[in-house]
C-alpha positions as CSV (number, residue, x, y, z in Angstrom):
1,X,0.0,0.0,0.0
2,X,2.5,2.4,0.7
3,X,4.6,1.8,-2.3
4,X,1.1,2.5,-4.2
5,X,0.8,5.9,-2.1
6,X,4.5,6.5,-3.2
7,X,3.6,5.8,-6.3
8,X,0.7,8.0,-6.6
9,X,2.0,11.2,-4.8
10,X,5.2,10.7,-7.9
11,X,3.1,10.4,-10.7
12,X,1.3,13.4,-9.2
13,X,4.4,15.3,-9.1
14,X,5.3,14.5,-12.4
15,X,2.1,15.6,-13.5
16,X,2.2,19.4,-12.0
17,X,5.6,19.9,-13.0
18,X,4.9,19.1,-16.5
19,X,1.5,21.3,-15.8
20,X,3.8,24.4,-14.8
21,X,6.1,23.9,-17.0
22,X,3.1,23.6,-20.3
23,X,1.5,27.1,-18.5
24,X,4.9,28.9,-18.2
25,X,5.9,28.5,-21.9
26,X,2.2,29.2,-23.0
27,X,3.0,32.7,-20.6
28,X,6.7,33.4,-22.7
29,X,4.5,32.9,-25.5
30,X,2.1,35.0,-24.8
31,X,4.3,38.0,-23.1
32,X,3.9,41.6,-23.1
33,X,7.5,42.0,-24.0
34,X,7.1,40.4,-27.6
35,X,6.8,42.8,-30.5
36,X,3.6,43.1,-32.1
37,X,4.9,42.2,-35.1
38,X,6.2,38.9,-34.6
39,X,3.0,38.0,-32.0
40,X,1.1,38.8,-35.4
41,X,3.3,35.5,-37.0
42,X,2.4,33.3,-34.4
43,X,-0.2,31.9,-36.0
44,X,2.0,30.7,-39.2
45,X,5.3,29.7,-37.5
46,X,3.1,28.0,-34.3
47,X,6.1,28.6,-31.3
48,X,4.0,26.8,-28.3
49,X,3.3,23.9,-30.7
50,X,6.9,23.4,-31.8
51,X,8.7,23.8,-28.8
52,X,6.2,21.0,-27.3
53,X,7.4,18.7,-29.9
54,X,10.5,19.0,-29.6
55,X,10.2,18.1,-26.0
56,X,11.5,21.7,-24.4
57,X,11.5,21.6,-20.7
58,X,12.4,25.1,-18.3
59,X,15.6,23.7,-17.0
60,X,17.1,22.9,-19.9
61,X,20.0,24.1,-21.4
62,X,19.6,25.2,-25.3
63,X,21.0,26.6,-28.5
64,X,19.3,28.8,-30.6
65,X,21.3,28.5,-34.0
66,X,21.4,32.1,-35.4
67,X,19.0,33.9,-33.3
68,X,19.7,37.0,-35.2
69,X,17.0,39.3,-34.6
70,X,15.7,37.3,-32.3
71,X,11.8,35.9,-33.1
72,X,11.9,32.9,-30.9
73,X,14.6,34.8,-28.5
74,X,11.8,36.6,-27.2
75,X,9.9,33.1,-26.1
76,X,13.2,31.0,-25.1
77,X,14.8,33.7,-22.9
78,X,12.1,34.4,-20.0
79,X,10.9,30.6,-20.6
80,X,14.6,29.3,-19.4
81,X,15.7,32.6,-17.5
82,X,15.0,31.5,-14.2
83,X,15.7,27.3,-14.1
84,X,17.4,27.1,-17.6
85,X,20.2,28.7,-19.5
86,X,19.5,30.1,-23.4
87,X,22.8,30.5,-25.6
88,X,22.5,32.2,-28.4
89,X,25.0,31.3,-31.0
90,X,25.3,33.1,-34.3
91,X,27.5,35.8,-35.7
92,X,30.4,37.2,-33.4
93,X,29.0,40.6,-31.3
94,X,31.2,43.2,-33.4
95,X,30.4,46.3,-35.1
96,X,31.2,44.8,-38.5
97,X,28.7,41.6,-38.2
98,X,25.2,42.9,-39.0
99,X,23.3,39.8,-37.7
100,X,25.8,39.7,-34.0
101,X,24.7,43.6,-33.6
102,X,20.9,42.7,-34.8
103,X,20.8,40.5,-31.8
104,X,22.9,42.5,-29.4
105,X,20.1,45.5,-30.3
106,X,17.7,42.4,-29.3
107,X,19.4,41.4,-25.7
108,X,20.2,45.2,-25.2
109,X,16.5,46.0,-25.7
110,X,15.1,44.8,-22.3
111,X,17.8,43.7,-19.7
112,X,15.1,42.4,-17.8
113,X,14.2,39.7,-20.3
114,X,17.2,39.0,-21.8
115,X,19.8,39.7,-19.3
116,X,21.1,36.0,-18.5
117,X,21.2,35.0,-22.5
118,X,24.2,34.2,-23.3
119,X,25.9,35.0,-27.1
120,X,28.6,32.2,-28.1
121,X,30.1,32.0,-31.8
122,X,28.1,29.6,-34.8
123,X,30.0,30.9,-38.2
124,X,29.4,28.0,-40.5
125,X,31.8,26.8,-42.2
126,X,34.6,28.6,-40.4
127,X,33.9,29.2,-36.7
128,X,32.2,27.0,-33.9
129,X,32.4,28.2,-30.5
130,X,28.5,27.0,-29.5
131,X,29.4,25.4,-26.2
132,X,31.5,23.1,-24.0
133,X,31.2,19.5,-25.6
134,X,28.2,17.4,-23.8
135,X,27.0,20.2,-22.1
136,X,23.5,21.2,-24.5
137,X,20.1,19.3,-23.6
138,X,18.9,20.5,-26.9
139,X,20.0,22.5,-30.2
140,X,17.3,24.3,-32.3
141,X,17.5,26.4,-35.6
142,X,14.7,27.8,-36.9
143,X,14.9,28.6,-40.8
144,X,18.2,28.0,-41.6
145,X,19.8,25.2,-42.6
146,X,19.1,26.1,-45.9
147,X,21.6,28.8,-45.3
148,X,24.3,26.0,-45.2
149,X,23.7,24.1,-48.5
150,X,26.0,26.3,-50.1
151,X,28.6,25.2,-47.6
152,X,29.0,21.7,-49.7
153,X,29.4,18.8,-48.7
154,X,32.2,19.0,-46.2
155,X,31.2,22.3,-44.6
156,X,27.3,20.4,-43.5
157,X,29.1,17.7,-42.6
158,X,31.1,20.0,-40.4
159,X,28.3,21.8,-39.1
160,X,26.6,18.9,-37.8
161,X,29.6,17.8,-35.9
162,X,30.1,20.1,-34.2
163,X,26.5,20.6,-32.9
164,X,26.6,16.8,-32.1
165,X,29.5,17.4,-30.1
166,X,27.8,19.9,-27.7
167,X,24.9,17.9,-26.9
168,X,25.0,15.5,-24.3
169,X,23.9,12.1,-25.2
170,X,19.9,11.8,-25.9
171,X,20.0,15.5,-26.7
172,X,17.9,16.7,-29.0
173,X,18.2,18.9,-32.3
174,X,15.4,20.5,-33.0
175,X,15.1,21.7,-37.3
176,X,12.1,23.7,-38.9
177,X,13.1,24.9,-42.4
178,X,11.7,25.5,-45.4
179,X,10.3,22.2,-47.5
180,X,10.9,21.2,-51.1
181,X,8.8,19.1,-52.4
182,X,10.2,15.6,-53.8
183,X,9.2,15.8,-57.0
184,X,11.1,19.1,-57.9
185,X,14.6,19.4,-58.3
186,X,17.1,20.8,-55.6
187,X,20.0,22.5,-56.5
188,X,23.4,22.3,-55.1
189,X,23.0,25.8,-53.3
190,X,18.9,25.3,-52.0
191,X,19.4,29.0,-53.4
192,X,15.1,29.0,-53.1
193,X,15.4,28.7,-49.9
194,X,13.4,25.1,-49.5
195,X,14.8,21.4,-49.4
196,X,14.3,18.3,-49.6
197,X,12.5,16.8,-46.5
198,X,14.7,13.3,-47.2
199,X,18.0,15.0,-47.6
200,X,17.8,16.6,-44.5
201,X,16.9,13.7,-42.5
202,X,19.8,11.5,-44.8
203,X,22.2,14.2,-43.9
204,X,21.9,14.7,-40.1
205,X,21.5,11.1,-39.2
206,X,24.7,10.8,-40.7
207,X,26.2,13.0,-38.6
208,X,25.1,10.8,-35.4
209,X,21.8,11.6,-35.1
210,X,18.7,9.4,-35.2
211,X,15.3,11.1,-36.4
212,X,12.9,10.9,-33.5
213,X,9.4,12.4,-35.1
214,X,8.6,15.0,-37.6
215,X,5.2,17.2,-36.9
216,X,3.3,18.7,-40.0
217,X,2.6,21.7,-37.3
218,X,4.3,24.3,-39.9
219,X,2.9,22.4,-43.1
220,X,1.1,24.8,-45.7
221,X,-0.6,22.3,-48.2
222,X,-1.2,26.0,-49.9
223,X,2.6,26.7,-50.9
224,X,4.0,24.8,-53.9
225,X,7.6,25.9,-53.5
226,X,7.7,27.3,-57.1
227,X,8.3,31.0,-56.8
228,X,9.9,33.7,-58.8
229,X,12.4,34.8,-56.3
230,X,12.3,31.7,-54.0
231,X,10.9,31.2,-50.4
232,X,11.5,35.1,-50.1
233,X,8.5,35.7,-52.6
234,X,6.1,34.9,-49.8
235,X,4.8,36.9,-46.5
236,X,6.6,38.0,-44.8
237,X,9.2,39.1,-47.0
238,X,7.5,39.6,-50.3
239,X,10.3,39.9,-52.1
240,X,8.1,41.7,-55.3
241,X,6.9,43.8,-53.3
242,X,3.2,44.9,-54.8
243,X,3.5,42.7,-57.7
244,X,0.9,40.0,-56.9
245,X,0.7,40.9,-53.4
246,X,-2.7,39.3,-52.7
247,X,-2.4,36.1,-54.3
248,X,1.2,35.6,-52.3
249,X,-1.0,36.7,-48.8
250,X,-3.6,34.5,-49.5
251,X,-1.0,31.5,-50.0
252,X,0.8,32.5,-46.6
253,X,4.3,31.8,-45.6
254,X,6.1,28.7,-46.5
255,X,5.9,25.2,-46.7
256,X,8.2,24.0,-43.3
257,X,8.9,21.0,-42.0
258,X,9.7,20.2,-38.4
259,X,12.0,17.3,-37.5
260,X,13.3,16.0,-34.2
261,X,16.5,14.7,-34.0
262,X,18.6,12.8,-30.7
263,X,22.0,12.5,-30.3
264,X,23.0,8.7,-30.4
């Protein structure tokens, strides 16, 4: 009987924590302190239903990839301020980088919110300073693998090794990018901004990682992937500006998938 009290009162526990911890990232979500702006996007890029799949916990340590100006800063850092730690690895901080300053503007913006984040280095394919090795519960980047294509073979391969190394074992990476659909072409650059699904999953598992679930949370059935100018011919870029403005709107931004990936 008392190991089935035990028992109980545990699974109880369990059961609030995850409660508190489910309330206190629908709250960073939901914060005053977001920008209007990206609030307005939540509806297309779904932050409360990602992070949940990718298992995102308040005392975890993560990696935002390339925070930049810092969309899903604004969630991560009061979600992991208090129990957590956020490390924001991207370009260097340095008056010449234009994405480092775009996120020191972001963490400079409200000390309050931001004031334990910590910057690191992630300047595929040269420079990797993320984190000490086996030290990351998870790794996320949010739109930009596709970014690394162009790197070739060597440089992904790279890239993936050395966010392998900082997770501890189990840890997971967490991708949402831009999705190509299989039966069109991908060139050697993804200079459209989307990729293949397949590849993705082909090339990260081969970097030590073993795909854990994908979620059709950012899917848009709606975008076909064949635009003039790429990816950035959608909301909320709209890359031609006026020129078919309402049909681009009505299609909504891109096609993403979201895959979730464990260190083996």
């Amino acid at each position: 009987m008392k190991r089935l009290i035990l028992a109980a009162m545990l699974a109880t526990g369990l059961a609030a924590g995850a409660a508190h911890a489910d309330d206190a990232l629908k709250a960073a979500v939901a914060g005053e302190h977001r920008s209007a702006a990206n609030k307005a996007r939540d509806s297309a890029r779904h932050p409360y239903e990602t992070l949940t799949f990718f298992g995102i916990k308040p005392n975890m340590t993560v990696v935002e990839l390339t925070p930049s100006g810092g969309w899903y800063t604004e969630i991560l850092a009061p979600y992991l301020r208090d129990k957590g730690k956020l490390i924001g690895a991207g370009e260097e901080i340095a008056p010449e980088k234009r994405y480092g300053m775009a996120f020191k503007k972001k963490l400079d913006s409200n000390p309050a919110i931001y004031d334990k984040v910590a910057p690191s280095i992630f300047e595929p394919p040269a420079r990797y300073q993320i984190a000490a090795p086996n030290s990351v519960d998870m790794v996320l980047t949010f739109r930009n693998l596709h970014n690394w294509v162009g790197h070739g073979e060597e440089g992904l391969k790279t890239t993936f090794k050395e966010i392998h190394k900082v997770l501890k074992p189990g840890g997971v990476l967490g991708i949402v990018d831009h999705r190509l659909p299989s039966s069109m072409p991908q060139d050697a650059k993804a200079s459209s901004g989307y990729v293949h699904e397949a590849w993705v999953i082909k090339t990260v598992e081969s970097a030590g990682f073993k795909l854990a679930g994908k979620s059709e949370v950012n899917a848009n059935p709606k975008d076909t992937a064949n635009h003039e100018k790429g990816v950035w011919t959608l909301p909320p870029v709209l890359a031609n500006k006026d020129k078919d403005r309402e049909k681009y709107m009505a299609i909504g931004e891109s096609d993403r998938m979201t895959l979730k990936f464990v260190k083996q």
